[in-house]
N, CA, C and O of each residue as an XYZ file, in Angstrom:
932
protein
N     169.362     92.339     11.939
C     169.034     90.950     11.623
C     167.826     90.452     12.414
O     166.891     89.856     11.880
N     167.889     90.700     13.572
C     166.767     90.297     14.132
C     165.208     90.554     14.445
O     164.268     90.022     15.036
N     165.607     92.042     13.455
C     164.063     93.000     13.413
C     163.636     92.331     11.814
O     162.508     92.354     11.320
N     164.504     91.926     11.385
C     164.443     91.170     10.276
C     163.900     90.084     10.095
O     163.070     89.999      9.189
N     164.111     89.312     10.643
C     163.602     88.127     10.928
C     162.066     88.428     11.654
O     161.055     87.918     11.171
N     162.011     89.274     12.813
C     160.463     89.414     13.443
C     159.672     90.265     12.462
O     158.453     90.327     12.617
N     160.143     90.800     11.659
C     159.515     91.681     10.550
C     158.911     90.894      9.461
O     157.862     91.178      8.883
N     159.876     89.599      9.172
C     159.021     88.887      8.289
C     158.125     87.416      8.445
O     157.587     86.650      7.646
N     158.340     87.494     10.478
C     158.028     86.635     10.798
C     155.673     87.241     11.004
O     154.567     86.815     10.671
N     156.262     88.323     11.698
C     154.754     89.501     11.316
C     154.347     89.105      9.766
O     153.212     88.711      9.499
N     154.978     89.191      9.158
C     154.492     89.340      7.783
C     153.130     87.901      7.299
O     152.041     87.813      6.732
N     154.322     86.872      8.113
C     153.391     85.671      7.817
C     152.273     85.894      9.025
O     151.702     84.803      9.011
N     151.976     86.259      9.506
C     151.271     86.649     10.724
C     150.301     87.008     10.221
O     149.328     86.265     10.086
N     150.346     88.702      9.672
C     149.725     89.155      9.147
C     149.046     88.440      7.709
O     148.030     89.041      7.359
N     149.285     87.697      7.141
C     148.836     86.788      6.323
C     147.742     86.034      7.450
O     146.659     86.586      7.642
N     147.943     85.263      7.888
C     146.657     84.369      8.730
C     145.733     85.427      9.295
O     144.615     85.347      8.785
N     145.885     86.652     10.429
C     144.989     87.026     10.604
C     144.143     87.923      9.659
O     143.115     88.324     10.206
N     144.285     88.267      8.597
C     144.001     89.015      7.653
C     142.892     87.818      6.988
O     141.756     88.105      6.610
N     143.314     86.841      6.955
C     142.909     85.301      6.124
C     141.570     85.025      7.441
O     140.577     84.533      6.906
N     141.458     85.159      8.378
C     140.820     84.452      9.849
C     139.938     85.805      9.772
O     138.738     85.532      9.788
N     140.137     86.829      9.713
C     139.111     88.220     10.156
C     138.123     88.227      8.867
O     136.989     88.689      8.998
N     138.671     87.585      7.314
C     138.140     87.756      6.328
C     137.281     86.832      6.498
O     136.183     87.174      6.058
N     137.297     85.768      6.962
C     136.214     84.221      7.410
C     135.238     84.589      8.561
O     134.067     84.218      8.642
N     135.792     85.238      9.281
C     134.849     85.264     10.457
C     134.092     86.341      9.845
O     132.984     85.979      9.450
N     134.341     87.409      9.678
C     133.305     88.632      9.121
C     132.651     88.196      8.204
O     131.474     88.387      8.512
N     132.725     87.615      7.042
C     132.082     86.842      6.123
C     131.281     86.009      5.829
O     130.512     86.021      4.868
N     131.510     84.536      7.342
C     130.825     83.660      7.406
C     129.349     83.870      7.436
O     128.651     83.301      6.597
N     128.819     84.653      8.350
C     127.582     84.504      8.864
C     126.449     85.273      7.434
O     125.226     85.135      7.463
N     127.217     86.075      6.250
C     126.545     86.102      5.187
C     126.979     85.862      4.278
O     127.183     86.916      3.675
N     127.510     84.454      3.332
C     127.653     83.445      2.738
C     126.251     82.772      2.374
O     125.693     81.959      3.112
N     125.857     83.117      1.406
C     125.314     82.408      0.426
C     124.911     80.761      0.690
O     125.897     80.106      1.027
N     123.956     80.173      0.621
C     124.668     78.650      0.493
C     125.083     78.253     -1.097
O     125.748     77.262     -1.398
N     124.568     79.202     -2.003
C     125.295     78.883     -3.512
C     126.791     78.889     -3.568
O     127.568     78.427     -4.402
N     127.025     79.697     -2.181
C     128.930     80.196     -3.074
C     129.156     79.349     -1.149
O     129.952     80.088     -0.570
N     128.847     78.511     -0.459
C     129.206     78.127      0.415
C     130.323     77.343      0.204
O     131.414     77.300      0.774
N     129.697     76.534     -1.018
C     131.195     75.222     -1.119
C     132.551     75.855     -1.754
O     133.463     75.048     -1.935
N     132.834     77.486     -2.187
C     133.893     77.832     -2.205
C     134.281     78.912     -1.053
O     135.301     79.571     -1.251
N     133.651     79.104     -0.046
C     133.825     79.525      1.573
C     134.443     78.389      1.597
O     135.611     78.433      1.211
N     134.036     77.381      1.927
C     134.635     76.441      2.831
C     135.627     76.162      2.606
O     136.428     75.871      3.494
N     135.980     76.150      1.093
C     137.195     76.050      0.561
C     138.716     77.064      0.703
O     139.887     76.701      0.588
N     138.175     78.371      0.980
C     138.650     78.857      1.726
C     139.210     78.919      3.000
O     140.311     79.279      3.419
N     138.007     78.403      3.618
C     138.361     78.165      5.399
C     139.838     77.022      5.359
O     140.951     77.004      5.885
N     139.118     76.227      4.487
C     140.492     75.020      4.548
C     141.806     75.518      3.802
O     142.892     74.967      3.985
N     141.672     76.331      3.160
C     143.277     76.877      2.697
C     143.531     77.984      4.051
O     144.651     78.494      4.017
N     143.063     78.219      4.682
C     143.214     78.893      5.673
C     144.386     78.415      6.964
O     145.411     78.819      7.513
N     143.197     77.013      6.982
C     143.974     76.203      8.060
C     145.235     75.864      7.448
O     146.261     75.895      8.127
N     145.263     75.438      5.827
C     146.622     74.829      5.761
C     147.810     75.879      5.626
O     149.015     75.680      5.777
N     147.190     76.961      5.326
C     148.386     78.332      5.832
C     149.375     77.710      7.350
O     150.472     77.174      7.511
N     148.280     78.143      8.205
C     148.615     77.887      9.682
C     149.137     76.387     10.187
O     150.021     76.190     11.021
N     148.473     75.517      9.567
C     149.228     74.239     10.013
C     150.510     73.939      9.118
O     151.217     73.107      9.684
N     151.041     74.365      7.872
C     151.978     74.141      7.350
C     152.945     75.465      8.077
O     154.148     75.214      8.138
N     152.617     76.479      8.479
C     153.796     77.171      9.568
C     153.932     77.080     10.731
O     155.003     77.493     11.175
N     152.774     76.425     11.846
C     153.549     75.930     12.782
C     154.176     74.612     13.064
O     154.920     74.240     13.972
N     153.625     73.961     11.948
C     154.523     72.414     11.807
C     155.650     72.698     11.028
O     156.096     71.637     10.592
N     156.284     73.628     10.672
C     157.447     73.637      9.949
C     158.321     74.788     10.613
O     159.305     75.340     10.121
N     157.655     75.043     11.995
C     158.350     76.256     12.813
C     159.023     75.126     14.403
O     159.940     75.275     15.211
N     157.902     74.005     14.167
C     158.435     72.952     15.544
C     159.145     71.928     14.571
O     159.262     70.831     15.118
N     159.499     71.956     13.675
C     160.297     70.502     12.891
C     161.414     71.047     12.727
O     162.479     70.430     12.773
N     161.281     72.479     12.479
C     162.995     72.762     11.662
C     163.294     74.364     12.226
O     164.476     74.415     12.566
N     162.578     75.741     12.443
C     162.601     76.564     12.939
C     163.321     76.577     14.124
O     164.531     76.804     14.159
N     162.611     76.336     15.132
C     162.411     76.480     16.386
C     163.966     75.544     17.053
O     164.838     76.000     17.792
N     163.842     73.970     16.387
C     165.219     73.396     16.884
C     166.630     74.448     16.465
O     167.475     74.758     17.305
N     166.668     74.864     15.139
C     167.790     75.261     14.894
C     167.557     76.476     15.600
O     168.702     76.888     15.784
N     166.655     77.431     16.188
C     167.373     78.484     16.757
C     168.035     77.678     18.572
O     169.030     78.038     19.201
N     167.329     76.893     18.832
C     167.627     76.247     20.026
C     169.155     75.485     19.451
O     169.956     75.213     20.345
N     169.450     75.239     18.407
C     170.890     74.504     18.538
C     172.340     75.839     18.343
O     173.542     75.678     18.550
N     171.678     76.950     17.934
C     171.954     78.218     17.847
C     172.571     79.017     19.251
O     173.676     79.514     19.472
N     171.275     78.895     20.125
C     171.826     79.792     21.169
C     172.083     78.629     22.611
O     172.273     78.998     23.770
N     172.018     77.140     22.108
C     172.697     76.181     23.088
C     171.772     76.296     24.154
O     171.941     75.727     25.233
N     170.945     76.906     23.929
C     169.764     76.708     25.108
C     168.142     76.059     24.896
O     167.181     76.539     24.295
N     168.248     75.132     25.442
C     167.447     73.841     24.909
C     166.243     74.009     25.831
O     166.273     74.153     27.053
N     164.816     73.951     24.757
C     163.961     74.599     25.171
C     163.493     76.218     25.123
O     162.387     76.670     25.418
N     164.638     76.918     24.676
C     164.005     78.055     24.471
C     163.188     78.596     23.997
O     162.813     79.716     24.345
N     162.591     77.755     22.844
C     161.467     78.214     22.164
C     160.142     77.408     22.376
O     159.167     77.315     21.631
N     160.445     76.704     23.924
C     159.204     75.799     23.939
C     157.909     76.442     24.450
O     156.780     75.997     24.241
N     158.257     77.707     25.247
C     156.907     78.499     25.566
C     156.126     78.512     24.054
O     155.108     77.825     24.130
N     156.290     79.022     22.887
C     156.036     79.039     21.835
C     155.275     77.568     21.657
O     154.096     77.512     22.009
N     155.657     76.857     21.337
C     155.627     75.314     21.585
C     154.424     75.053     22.034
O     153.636     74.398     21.352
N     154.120     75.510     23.206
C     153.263     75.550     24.330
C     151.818     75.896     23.542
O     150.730     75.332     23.429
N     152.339     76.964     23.130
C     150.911     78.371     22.954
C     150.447     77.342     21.560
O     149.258     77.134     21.321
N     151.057     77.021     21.096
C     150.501     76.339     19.966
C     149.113     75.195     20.072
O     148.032     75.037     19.504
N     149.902     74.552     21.158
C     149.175     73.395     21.775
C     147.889     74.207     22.756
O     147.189     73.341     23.282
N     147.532     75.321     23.033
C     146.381     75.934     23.382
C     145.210     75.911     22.586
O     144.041     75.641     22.863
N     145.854     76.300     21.384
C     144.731     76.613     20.086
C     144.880     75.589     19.252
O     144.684     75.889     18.075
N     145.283     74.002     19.554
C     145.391     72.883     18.477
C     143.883     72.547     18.652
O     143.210     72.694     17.632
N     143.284     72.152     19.688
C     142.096     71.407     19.658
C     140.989     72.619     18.987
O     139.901     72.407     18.452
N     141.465     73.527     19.150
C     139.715     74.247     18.664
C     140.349     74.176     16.853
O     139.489     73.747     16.083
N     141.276     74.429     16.400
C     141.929     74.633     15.348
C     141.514     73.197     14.400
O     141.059     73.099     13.261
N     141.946     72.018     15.564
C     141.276     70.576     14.647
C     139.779     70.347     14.629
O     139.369     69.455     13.886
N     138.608     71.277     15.602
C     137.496     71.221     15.310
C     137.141     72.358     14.371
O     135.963     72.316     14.013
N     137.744     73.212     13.953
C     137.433     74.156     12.737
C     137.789     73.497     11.537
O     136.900     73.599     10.692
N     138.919     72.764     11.117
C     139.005     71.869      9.918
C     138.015     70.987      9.810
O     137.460     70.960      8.711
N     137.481     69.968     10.955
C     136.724     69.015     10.937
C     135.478     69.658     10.539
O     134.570     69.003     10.029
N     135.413     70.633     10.703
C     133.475     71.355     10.613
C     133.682     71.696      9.332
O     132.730     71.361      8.627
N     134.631     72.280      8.698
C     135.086     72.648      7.275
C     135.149     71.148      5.922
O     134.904     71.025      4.722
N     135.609     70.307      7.015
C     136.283     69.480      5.996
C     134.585     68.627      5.684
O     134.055     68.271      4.631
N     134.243     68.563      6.763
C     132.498     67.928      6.694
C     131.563     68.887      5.921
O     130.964     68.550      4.900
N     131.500     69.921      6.403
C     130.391     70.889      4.674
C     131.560     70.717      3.456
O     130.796     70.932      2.515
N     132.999     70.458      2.748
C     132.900     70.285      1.838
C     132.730     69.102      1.196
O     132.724     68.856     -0.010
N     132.529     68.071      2.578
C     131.690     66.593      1.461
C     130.957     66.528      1.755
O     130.660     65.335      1.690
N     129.708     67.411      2.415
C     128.185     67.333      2.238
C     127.694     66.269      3.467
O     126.617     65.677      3.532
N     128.471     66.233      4.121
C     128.000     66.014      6.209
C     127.246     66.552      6.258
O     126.065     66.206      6.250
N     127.920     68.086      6.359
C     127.110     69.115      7.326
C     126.599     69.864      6.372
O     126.926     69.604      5.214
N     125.712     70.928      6.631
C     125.161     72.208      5.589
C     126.093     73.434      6.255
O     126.049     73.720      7.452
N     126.685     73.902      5.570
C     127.579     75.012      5.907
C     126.707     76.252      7.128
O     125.770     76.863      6.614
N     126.858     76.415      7.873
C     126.439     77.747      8.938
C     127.076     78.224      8.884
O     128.115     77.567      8.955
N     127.350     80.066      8.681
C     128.192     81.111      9.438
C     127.866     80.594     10.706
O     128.452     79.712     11.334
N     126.880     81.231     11.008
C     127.245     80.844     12.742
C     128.108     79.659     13.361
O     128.938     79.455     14.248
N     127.800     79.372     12.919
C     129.050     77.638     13.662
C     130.374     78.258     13.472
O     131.134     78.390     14.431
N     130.753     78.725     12.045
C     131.948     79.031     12.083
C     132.746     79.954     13.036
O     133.794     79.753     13.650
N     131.761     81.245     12.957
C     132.368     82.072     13.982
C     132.037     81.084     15.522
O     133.085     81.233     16.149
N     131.375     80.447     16.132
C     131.233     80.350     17.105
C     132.610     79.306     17.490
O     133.274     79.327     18.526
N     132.768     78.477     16.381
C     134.456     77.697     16.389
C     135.437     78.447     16.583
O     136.215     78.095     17.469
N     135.745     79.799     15.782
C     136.549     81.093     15.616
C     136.999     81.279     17.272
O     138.058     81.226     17.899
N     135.697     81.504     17.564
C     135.650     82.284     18.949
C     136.468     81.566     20.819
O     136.955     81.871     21.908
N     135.891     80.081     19.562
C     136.528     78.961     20.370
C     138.413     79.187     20.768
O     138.904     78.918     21.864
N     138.954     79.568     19.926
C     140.659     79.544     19.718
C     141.331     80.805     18.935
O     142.517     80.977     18.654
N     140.123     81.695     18.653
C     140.716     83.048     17.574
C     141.598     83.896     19.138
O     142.604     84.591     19.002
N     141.010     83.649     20.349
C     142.013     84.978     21.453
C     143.770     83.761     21.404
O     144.972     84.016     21.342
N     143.226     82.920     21.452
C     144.704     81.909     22.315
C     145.554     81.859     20.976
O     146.749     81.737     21.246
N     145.348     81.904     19.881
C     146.188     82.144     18.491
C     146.413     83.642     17.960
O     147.302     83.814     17.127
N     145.880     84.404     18.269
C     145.810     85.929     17.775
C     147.144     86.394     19.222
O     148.152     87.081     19.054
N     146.722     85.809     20.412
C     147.606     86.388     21.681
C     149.409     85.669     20.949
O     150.435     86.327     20.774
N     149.180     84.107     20.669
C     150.475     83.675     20.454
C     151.114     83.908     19.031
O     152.234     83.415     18.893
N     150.466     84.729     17.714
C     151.214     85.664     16.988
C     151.365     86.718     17.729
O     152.473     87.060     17.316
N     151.142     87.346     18.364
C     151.552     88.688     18.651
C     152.910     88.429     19.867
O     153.980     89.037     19.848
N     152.523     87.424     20.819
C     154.203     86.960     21.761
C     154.871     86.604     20.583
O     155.800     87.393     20.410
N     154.809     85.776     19.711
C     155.903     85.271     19.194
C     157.000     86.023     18.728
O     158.180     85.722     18.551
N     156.383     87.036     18.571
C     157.619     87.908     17.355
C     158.495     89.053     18.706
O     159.606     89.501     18.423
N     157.944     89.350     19.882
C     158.747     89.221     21.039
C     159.876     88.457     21.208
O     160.975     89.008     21.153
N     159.790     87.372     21.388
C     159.882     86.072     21.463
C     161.692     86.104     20.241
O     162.691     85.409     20.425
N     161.537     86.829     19.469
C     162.173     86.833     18.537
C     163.212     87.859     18.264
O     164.195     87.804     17.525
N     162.832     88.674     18.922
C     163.588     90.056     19.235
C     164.359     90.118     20.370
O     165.184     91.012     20.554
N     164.015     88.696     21.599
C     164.711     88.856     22.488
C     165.961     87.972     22.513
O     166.766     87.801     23.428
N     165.927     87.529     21.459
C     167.330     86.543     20.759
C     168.475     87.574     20.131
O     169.476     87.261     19.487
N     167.965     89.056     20.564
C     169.223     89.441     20.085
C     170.177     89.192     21.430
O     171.383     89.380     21.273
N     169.708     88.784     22.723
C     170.776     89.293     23.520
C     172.059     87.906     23.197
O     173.205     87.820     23.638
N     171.337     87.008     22.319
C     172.973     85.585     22.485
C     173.852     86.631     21.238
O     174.925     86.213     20.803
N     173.445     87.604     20.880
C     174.917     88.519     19.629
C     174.489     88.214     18.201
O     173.784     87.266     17.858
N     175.022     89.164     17.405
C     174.813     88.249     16.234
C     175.998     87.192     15.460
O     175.820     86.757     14.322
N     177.210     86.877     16.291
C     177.907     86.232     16.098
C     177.187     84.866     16.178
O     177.069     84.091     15.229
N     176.830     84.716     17.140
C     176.114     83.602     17.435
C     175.077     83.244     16.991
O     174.670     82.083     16.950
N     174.446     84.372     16.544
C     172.796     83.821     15.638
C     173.060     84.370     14.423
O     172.254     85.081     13.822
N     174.281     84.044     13.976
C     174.588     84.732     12.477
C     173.214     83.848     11.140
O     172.495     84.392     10.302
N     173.353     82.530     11.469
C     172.708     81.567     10.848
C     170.848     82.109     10.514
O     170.175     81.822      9.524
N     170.495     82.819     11.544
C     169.308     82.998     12.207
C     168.397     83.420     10.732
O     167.384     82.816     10.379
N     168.925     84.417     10.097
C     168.332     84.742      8.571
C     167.771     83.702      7.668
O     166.700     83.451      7.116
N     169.389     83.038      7.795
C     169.194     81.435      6.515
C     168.257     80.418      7.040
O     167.574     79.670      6.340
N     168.287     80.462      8.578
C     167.590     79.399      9.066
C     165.750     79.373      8.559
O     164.976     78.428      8.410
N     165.577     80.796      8.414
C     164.536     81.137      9.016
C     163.621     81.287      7.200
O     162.448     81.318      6.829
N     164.723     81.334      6.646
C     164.746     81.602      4.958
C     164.683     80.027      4.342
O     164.286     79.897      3.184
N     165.012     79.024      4.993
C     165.000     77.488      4.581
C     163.697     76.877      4.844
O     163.206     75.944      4.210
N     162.977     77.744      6.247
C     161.962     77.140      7.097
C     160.908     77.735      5.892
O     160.028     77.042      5.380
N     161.171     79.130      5.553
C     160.060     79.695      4.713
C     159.862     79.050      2.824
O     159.088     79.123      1.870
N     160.938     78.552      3.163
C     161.189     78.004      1.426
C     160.086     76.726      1.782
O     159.022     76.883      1.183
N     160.131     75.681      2.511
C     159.910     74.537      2.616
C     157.829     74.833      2.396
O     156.867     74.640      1.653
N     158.330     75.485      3.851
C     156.722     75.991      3.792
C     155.682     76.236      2.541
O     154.577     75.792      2.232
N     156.770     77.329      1.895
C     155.557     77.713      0.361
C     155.533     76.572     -0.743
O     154.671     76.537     -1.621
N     156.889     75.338     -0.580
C     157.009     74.193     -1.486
C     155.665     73.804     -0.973
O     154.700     74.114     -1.671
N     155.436     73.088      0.291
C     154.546     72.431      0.336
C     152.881     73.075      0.389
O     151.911     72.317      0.392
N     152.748     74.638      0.429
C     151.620     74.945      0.421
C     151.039     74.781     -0.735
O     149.810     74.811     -0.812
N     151.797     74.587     -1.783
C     151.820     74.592     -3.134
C     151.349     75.800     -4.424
O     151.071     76.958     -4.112
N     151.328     75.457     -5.448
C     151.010     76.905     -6.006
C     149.919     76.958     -6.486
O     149.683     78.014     -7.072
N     148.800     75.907     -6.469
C     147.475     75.865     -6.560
C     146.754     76.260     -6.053
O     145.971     76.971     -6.682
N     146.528     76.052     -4.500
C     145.802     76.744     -3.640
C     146.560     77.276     -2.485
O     146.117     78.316     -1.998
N     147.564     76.783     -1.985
C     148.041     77.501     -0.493
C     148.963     78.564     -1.064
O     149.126     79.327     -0.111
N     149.571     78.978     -1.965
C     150.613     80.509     -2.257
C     149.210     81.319     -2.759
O     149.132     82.532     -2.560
N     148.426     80.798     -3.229
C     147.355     81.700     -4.197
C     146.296     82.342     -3.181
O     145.652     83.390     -3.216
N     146.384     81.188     -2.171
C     145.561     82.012     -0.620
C     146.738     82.953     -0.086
O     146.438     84.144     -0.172
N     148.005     82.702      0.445
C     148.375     83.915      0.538
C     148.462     85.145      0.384
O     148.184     86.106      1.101
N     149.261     84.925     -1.555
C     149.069     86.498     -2.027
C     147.737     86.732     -1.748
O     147.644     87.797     -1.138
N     146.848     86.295     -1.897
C     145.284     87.232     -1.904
C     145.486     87.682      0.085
O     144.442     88.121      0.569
N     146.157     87.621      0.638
C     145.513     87.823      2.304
C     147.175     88.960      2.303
O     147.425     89.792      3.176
N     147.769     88.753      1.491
C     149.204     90.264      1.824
C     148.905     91.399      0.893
O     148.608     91.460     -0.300
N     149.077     92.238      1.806
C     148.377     93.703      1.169
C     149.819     94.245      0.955
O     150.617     94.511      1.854
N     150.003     94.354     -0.265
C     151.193     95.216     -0.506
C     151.648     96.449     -0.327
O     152.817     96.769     -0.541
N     150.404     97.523      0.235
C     150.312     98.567      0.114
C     150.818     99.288      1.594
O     150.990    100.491      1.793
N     151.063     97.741      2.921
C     151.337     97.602      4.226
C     152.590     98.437      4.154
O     153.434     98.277      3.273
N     152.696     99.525      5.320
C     153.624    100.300      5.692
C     154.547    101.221      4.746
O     155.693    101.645      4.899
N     153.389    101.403      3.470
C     153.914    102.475      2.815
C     154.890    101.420      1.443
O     155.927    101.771      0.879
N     154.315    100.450      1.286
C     154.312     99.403      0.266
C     156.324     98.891      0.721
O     157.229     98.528     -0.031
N     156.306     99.042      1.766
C     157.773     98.438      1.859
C     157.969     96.660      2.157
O     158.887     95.973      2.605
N     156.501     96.361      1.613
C     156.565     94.541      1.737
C     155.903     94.270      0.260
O     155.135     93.310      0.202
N     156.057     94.790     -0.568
C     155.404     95.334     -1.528
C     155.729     93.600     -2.335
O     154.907     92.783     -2.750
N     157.643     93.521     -2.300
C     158.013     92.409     -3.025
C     157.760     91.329     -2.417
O     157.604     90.325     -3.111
N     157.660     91.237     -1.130
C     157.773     89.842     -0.667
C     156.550     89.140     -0.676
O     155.548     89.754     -1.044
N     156.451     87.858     -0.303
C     157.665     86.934      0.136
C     159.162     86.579     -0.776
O     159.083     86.349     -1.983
N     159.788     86.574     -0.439
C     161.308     86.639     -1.061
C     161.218     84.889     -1.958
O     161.875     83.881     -1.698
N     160.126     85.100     -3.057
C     159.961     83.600     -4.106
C     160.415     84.138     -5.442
O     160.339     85.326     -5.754
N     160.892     83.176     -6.208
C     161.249     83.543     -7.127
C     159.839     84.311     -8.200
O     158.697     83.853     -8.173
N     160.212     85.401     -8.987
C     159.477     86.128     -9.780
C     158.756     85.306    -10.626
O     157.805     86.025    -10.933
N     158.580     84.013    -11.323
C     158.132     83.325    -12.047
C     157.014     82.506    -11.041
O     155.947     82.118    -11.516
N     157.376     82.275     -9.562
C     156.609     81.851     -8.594
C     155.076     82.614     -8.732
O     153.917     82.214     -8.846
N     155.699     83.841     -8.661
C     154.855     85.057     -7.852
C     153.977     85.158     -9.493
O     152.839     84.809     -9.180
N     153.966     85.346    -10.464
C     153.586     85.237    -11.451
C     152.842     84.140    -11.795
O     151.722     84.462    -12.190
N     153.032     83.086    -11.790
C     152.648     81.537    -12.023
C     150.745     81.871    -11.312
O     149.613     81.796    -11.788
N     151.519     82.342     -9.600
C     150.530     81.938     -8.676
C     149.393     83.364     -8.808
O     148.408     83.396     -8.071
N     149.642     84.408     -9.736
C     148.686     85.681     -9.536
C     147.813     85.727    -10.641
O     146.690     86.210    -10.493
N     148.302     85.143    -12.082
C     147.896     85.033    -13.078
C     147.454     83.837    -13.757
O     146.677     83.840    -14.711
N     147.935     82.893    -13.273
C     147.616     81.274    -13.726
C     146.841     80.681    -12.824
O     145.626     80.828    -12.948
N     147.312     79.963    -11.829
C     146.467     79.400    -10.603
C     145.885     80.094     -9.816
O     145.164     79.455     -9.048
N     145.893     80.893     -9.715
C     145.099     81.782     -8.871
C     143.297     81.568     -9.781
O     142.289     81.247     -9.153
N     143.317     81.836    -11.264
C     142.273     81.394    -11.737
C     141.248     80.440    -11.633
O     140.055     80.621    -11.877
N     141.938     79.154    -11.157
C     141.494     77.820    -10.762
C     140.851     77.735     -9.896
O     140.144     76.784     -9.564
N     141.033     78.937     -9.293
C     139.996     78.485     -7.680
C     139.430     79.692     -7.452
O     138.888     79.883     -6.364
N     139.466     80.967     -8.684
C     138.978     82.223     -7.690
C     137.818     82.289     -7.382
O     137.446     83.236     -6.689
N     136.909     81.299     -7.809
C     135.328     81.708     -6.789
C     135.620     81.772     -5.436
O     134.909     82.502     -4.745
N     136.849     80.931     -4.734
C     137.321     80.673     -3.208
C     138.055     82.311     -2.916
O     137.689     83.217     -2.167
N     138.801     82.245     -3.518
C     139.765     83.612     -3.320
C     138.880     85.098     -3.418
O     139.191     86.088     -2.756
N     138.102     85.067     -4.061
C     136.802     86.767     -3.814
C     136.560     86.543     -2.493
O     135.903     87.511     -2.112
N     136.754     85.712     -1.496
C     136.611     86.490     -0.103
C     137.229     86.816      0.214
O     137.046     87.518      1.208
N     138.743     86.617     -0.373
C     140.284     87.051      0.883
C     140.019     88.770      0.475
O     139.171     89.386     -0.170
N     141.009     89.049      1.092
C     141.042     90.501      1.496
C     141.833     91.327      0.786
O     141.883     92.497      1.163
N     142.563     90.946     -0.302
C     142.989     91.535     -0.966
C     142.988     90.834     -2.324
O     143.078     89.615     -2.466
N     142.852     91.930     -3.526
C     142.956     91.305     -5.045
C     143.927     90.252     -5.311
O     144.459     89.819     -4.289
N     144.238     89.816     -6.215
C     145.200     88.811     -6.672
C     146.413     89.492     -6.530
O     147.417     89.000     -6.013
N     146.281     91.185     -7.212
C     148.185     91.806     -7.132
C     148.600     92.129     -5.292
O     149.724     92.500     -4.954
N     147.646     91.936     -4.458
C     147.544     92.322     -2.961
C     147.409     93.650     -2.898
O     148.278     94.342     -2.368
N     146.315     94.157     -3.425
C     145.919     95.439     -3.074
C     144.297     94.955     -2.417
O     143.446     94.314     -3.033
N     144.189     95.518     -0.892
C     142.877     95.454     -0.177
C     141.846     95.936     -0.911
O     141.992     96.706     -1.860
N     140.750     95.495     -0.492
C     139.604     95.408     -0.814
C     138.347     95.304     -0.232
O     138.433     94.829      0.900
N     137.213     95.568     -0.576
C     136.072     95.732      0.624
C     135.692     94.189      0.745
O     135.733     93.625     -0.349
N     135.420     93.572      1.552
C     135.315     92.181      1.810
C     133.815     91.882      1.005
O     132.751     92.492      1.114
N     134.138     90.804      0.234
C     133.098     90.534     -1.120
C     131.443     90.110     -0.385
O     130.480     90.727     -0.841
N     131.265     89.362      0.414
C     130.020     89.148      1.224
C     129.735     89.808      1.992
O     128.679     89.493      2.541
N     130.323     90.885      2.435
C     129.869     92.085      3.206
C     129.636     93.185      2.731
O     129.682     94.082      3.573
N     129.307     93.625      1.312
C     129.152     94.601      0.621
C     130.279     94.764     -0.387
O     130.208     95.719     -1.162
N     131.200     94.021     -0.450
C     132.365     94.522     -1.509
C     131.792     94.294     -3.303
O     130.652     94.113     -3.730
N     132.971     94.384     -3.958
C     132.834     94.343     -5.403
C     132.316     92.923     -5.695
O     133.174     92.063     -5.501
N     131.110     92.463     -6.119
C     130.705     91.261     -6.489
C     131.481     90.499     -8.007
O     130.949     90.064     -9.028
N     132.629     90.565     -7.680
C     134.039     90.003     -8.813
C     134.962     89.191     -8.062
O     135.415     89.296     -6.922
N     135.179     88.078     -9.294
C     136.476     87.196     -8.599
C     137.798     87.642     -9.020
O     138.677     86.874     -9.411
N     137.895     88.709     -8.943
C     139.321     89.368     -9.312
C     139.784     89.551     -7.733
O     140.878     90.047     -7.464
């Protein structure tokens, strides 16, 4: 259960940095023709990450703390978050200003924002899922809940990322093909979800989506502004 939970807690992990390595490598040769669907990117990026750690400190994080009766346990976590908030709200703000025509889009700025908060967020996915494994010692009597909890937190999340742009940035950043295709099905959404968002909406925005890192079915790909396939598939 609990490799379970850090297994699919990686998973969303691996979604953002996959989503963050595809922006930073990318930025600095971006077009300014195809800039205003970069940027558009960058910002489904952030709302990946801000709709999972605001829905990991609202509802996650308390119920494993009302779980193992130890209050505060997950506040180191807590913590690490609040390291990488301020560079994280000046990467939206620089994003959110080139897509109403403030600023003129730079790679360079971007990565140099990246660089600002990419170690203090890349270090606190990789503790976290520690962090998660060491909850086996309260039993699994006691963290029986820990699955459902963690399965309610992930439902909420993809409601509100929605299926327009935040599930359609996902699938494009999960490579199905990860560990011998044994994440092949997930995220655990209903089949009409996963369909809706690969074949329908996903269309709506794919000039944005040819940078993520993997096709629409999540099979990788050579990154499109760095030499890859010049297609929005």
């Amino acid at each position: 259960m609990f490799c379970r939970v850090a297994s699919e807690m990686a998973m969303v992990h691996n979604m953002a940095i996959r989503g963050l390595n595809s922006i930073y490598l990318q930025a600095p040769h971006v077009s300014a023709a195809e800039s205003k669907y970069f940027v558009q990117y960058m910002l489904a990026w952030h709302a990946l990450l801000h709709v999972h750690h605001s829905g990991e400190e609202a509802h996650f994080f308390p119920a494993v703390e009302a779980m193992t009766g130890e209050k505060g346990i997950m506040e180191a976590n807590v913590a690490q978050h609040k390291e990488f908030h301020e560079g994280l709200d000046g990467f939206k703000a620089y994003a959110d200003a080139c897509a109403s025509g403030k600023e003129r889009f730079d790679g360079r700025k971007a990565v140099g924002l990246i660089d600002g908060f990419g170690e203090a967020l890349t270090k606190h996915l990789r503790e976290e899922i520690a962090s998660l494994l060491e909850l086996r010692k309260f039993g699994t009597e006691k963290m029986a809940e820990l699955e459902k909890k963690f399965g309610e937190d992930g439902e909420k999340s993809m409601k509100e990322l929605g299926l327009v742009k935040g599930l359609p940035f996902c699938f494009a950043n999960h490579d199905v093909g990860y560990e011998d295709g044994r994440w092949a099905s997930w995220p655990p959404a209903p089949n009409i979800v996963k369909l809706i968002c690969r074949h329908v909406t996903y269309h709506l925005h794919a000039k944005c989506w040819r940078f993520a890192a993997c096709h629409r079915m999540g099979n990788l790909r050579p990154l499109y502004a760095v030499g890859g396939e010049k297609s929005q598939e």
